[in-house]
PAZAPA-4460 file (N, C-alpha, C; in steps of 0.05 Angstrom, whole numbers, plus 32768, in hexadecimal, padded with zeros to 4 digits):
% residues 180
    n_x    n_y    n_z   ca_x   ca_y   ca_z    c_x    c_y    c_z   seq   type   mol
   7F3C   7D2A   8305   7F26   7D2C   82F2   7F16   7D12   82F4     1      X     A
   7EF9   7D1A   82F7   7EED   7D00   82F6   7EDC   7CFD   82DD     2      X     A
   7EDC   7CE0   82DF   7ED3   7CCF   82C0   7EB0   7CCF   82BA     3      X     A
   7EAC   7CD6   82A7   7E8B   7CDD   82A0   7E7E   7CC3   82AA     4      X     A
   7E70   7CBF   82B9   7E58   7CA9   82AF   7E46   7CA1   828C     5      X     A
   7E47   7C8C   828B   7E33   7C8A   8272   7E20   7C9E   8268     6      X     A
   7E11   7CA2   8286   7DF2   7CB6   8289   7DFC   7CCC   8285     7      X     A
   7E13   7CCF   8290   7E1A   7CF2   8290   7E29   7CF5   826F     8      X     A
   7E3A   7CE8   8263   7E3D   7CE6   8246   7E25   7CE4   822D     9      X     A
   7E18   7CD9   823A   7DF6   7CDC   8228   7DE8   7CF1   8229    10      X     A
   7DE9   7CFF   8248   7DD9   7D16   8249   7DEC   7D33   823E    11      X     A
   7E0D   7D30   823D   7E17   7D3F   822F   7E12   7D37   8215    12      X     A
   7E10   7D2C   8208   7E09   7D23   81EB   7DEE   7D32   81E4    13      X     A
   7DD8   7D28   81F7   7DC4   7D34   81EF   7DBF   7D5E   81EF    14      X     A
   7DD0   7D67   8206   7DC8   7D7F   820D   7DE1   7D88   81EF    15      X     A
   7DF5   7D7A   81F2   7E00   7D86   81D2   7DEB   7D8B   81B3    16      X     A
   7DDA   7D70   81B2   7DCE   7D71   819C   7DB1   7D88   8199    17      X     A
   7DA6   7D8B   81B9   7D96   7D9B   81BC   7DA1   7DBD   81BA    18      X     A
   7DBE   7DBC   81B9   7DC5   7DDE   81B3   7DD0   7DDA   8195    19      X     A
   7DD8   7DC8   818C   7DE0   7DCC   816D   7DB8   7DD1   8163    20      X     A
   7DAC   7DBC   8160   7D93   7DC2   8155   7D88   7DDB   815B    21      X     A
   7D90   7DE9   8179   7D81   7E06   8172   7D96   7E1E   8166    22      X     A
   7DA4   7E1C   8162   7DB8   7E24   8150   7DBA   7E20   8138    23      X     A
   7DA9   7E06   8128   7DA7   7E03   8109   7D8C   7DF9   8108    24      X     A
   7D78   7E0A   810B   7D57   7E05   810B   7D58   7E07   80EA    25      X     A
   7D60   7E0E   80DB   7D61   7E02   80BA   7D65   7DEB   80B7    26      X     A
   7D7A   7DE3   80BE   7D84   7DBF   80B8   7D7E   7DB3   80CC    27      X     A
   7D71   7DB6   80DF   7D59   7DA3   80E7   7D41   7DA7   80DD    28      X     A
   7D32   7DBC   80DC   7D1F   7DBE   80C8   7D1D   7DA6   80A3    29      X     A
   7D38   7DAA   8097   7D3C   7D9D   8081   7D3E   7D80   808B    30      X     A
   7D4E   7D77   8096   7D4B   7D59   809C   7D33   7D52   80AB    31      X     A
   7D24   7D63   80BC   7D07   7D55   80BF   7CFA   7D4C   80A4    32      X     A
   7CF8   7D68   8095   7CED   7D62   807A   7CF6   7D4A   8064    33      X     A
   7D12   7D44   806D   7D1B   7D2A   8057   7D1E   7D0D   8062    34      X     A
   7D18   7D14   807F   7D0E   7CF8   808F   7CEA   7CF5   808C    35      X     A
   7CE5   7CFF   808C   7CBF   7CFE   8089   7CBD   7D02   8071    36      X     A
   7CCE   7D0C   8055   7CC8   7D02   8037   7CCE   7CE6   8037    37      X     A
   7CE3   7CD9   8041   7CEE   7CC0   8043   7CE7   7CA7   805A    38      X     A
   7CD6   7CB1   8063   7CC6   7C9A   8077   7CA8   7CAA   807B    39      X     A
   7CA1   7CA7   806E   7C7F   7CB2   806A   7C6F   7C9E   807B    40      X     A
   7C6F   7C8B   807F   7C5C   7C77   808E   7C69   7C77   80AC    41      X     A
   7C83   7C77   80B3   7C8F   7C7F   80CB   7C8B   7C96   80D5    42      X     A
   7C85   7CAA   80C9   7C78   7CC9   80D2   7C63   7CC4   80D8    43      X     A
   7C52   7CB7   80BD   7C33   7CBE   80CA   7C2A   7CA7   80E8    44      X     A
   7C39   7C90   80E8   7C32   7C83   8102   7C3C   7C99   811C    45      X     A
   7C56   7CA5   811A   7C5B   7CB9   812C   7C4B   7CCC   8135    46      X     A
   7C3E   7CD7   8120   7C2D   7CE8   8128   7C12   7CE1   8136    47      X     A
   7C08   7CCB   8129   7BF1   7CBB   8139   7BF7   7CB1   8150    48      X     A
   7C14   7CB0   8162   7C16   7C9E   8179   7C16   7CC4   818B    49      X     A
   7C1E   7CD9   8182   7C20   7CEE   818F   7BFC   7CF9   818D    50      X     A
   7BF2   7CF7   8177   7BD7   7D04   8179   7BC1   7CF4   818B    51      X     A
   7BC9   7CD7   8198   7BBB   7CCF   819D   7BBE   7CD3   81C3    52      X     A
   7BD8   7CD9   81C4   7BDC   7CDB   81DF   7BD2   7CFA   81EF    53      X     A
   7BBE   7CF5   8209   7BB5   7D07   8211   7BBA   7D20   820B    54      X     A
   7BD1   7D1D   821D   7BE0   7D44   8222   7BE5   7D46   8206    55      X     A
   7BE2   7D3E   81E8   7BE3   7D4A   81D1   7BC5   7D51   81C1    56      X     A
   7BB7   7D4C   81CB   7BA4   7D46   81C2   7B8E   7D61   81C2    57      X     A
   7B96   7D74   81D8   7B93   7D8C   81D6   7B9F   7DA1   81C8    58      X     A
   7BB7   7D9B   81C3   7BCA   7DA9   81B3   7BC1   7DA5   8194    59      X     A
   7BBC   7D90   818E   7BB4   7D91   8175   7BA2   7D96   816E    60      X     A
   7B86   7D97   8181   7B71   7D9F   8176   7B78   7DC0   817E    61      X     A
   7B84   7DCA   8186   7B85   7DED   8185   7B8F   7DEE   8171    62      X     A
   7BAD   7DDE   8166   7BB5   7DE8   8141   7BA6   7DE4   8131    63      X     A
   7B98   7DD6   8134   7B7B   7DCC   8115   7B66   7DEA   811F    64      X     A
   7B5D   7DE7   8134   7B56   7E02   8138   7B59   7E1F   812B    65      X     A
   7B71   7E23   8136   7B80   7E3F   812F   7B8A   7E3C   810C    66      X     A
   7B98   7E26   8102   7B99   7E1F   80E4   7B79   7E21   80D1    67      X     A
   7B66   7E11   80E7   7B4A   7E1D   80D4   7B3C   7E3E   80D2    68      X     A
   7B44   7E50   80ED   7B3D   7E67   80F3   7B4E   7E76   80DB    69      X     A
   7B66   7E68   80D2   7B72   7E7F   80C6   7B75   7E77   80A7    70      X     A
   7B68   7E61   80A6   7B63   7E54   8088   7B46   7E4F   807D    71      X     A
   7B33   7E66   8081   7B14   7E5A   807D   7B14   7E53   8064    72      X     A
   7B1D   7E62   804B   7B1C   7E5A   8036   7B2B   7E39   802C    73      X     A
   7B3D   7E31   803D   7B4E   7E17   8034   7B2F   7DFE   8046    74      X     A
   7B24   7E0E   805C   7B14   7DF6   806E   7AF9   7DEE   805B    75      X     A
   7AF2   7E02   804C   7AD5   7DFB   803C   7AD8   7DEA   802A    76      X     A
   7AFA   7DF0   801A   7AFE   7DE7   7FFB   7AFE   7DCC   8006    77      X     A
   7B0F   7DC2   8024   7B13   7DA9   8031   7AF2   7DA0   8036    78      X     A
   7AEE   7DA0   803C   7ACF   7DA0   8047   7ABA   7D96   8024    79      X     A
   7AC2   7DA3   8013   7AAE   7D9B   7FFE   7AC0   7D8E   7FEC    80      X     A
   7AD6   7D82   7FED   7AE5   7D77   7FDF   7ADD   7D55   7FEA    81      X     A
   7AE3   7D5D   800B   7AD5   7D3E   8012   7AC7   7D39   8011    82      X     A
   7AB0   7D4E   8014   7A8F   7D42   8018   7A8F   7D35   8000    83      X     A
   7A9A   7D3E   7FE4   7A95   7D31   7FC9   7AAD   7D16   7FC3    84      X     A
   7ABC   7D17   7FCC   7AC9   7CFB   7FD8   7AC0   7CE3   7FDA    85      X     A
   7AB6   7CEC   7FEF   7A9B   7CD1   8001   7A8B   7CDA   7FF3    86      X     A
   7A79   7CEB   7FE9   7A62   7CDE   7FCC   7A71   7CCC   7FB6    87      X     A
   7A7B   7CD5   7FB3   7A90   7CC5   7F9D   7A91   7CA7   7FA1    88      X     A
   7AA2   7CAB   7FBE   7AA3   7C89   7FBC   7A93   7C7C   7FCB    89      X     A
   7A81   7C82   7FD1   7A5D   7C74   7FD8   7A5A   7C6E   7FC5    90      X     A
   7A5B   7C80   7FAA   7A4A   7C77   7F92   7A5A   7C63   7F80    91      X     A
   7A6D   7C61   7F93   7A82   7C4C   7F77   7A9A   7C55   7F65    92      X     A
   7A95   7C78   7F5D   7A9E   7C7D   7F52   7AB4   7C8F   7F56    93      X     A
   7AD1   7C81   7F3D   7AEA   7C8F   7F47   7AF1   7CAC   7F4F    94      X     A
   7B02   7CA8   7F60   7B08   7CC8   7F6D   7B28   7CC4   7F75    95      X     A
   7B25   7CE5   7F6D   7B4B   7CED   7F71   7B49   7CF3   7F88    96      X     A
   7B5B   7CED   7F9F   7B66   7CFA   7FBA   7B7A   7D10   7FAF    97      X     A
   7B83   7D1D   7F95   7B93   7D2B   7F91   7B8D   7D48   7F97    98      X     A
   7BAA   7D54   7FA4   7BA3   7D6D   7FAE   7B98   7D80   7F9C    99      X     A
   7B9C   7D86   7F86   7B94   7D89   7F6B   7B6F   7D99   7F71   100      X     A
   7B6A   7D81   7F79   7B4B   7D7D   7F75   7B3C   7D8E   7F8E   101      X     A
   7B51   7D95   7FAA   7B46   7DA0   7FB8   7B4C   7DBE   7FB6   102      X     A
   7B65   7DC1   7FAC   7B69   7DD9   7FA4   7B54   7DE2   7F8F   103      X     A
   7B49   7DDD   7F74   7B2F   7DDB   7F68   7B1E   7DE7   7F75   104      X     A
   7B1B   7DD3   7F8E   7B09   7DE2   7FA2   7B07   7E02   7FA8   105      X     A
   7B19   7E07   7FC0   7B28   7E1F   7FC1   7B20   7E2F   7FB0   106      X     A
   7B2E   7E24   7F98   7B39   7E37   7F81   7B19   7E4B   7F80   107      X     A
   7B04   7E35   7F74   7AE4   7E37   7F69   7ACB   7E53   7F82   108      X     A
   7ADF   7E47   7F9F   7ACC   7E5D   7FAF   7ADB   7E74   7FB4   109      X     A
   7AF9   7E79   7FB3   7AFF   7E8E   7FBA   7B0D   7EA8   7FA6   110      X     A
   7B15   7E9E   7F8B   7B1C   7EAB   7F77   7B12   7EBE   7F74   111      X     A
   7B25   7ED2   7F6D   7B15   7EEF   7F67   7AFD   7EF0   7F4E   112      X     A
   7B05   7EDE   7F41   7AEB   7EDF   7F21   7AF9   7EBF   7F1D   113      X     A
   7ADC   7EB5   7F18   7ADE   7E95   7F07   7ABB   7E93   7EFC   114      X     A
   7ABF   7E9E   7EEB   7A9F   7E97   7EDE   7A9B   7E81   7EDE   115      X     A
   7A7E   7E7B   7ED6   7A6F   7E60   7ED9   7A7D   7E4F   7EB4   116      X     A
   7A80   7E48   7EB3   7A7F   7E2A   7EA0   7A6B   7E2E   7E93   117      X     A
   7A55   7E2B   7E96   7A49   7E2E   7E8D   7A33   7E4C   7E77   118      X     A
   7A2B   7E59   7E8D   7A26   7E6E   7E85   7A35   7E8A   7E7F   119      X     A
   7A4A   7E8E   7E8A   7A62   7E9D   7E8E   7A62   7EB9   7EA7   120      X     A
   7A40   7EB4   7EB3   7A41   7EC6   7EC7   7A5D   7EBE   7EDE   121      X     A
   7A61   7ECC   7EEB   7A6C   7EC5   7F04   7A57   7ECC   7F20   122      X     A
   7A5A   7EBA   7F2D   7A4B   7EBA   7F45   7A58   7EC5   7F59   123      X     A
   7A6E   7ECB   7F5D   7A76   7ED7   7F70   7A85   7ECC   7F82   124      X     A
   7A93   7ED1   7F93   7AA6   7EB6   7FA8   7A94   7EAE   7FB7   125      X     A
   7A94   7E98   7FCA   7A81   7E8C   7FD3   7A66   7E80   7FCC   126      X     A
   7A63   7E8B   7FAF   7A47   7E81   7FA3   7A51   7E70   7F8C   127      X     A
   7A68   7E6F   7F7F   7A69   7E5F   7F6F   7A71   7E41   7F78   128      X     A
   7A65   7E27   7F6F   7A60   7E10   7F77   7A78   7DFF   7F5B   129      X     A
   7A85   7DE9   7F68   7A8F   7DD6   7F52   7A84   7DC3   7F42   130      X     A
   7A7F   7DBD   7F30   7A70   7DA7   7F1A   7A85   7D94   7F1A   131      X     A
   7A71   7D7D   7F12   7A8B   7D69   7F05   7A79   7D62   7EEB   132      X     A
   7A89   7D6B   7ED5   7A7E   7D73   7EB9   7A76   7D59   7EAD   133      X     A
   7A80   7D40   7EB2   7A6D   7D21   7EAC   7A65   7D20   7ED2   134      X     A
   7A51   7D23   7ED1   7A43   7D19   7EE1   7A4B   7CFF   7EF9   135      X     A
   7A53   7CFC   7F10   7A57   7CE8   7F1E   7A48   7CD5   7F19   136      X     A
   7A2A   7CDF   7F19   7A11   7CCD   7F16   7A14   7CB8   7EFB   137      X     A
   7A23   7CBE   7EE8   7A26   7CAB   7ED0   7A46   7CAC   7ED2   138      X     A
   7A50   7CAE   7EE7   7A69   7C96   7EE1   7A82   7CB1   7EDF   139      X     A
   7A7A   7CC7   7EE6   7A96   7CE0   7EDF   7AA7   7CDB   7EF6   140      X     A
   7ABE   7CD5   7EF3   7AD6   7CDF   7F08   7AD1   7CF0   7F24   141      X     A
   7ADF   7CF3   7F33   7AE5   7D0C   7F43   7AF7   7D15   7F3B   142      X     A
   7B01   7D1C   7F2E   7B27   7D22   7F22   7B26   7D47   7F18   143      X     A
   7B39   7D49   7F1F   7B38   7D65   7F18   7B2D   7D6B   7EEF   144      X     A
   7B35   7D56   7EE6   7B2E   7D59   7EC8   7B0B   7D5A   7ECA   145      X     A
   7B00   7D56   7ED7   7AE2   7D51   7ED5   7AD7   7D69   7EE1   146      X     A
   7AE6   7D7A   7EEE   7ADC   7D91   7EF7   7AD5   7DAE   7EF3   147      X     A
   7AC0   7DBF   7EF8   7ABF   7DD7   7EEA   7AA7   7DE3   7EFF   148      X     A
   7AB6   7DFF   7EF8   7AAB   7E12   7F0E   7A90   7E1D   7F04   149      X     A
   7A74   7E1B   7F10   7A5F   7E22   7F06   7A4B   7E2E   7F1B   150      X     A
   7A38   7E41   7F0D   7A29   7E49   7F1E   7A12   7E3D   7F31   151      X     A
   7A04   7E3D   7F46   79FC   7E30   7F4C   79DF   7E26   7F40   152      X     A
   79CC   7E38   7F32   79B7   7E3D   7F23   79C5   7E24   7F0A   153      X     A
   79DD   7E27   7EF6   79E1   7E13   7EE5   79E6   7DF9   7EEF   154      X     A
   79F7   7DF8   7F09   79FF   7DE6   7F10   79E0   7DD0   7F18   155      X     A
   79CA   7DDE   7F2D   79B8   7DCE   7F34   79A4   7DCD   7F11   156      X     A
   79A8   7DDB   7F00   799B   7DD2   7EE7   79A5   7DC0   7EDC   157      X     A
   79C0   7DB8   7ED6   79D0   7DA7   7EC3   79C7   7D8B   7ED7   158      X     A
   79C3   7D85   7EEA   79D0   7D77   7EF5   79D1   7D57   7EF2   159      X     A
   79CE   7D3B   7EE4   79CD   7D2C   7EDC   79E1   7D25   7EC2   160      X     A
   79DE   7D45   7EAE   79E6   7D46   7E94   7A07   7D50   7E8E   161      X     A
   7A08   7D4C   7E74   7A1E   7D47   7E72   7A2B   7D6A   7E68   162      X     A
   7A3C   7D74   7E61   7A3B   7D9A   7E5F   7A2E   7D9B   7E42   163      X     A
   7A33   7D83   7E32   7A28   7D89   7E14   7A0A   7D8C   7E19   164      X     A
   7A00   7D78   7E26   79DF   7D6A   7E2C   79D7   7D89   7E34   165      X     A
   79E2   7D8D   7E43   79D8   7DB1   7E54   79D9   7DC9   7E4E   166      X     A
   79E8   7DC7   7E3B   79EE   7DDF   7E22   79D9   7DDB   7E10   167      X     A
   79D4   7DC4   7E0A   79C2   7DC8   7DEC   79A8   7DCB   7DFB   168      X     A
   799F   7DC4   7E17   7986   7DC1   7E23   7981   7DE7   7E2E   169      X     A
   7999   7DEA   7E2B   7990   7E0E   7E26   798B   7E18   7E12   170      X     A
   7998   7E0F   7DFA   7993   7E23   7DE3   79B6   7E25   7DD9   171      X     A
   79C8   7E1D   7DE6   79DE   7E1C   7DDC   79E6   7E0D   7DC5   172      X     A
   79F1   7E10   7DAF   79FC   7E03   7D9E   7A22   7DF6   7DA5   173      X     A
   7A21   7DE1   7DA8   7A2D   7DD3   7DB1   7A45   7DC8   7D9A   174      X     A
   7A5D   7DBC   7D9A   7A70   7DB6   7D86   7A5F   7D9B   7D80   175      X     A
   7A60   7D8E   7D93   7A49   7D64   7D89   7A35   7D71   7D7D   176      X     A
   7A23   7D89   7D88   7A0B   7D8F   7D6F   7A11   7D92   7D59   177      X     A
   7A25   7DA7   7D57   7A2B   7DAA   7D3F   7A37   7D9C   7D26   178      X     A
   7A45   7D82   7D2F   7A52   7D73   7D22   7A41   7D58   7D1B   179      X     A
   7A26   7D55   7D1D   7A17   7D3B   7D17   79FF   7D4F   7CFD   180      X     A
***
């Protein structure tokens, strides 16, 4: 009987671990997940040293690809969540990165019924637009608390003012009107 080499004890080591893992694609699946909950900054450098190297570099732009072909509604909400991001913080003013706020998004163009905030028509999917009910322009949040689904006709009318200011500038009677 002859005696393993190092190389040959390592490469049995390894061809062992490569048939247990396809044999328990759950508990490798879970410990990927509780090593990348538990080293979050060690994942994401990993992934940047793989996305940056050539032969990956096509691969991932076909998953962003094929993930946007099959997610148009998740790419718009992404798409106008950041554009208002970067308005946000050009202008100074605070903004949530919380998922929250992109889902909002989502939520506002693709829902089967979300009337306007304001008027109570509904515009329809794709035509209804998001407000941020204090105004960025005087200092409102990006945060999901500042947000409301409106039509686009109210939304480009209101736009400076505050929902009370825009209510009463229709003819609305307002709770602050009523209470002075």
């Amino acid at each position: 009987m002859s005696k393993l080499t190092p190389e040959q004890v390592a490469e049995h080591r390894r061809e062992a671990g490569r048939r247990w893992r396809a044999k328990n694609p759950d508990k490798v699946r879970e410990a990927n997940r509780r090593r990348k909950a538990t080293h979050p900054e060690e994942n994401r450098k990993a992934m940047r040293r793989w996305r940056t190297k050539p032969e990956n570099a096509k691969k991932n732009r076909k998953a962003m690809d094929r993930w946007a072909a099959e997610n148009p509604d998740r790419v718009r909400a992404l798409g106008a969540a950041n554009s208002s991001r970067r308005r946000a913080a050009k202008a100074g003013v605070p903004f949530s990165r919380d998922r929250a706020v992109t889902d909002f998004y989502e939520m506002a163009g693709s829902a089967a019924s979300a009337p306007c905030t304001y008027c109570g028509i509904d515009p329809g999917p794709g035509n209804r637009q998001v407000d941020h009910k204090i105004p960025r322009a005087r200092g409102g949040p990006h945060s999901i608390e500042n947000l409301a689904v409106a039509c686009g006709k109210c939304n480009r009318d209101k736009g400076t003012m505050t929902p009370d200011e825009y209510l009463a500038s229709q003819g609305y009677k307002t709770k602050s009107s009523t209470t002075r």
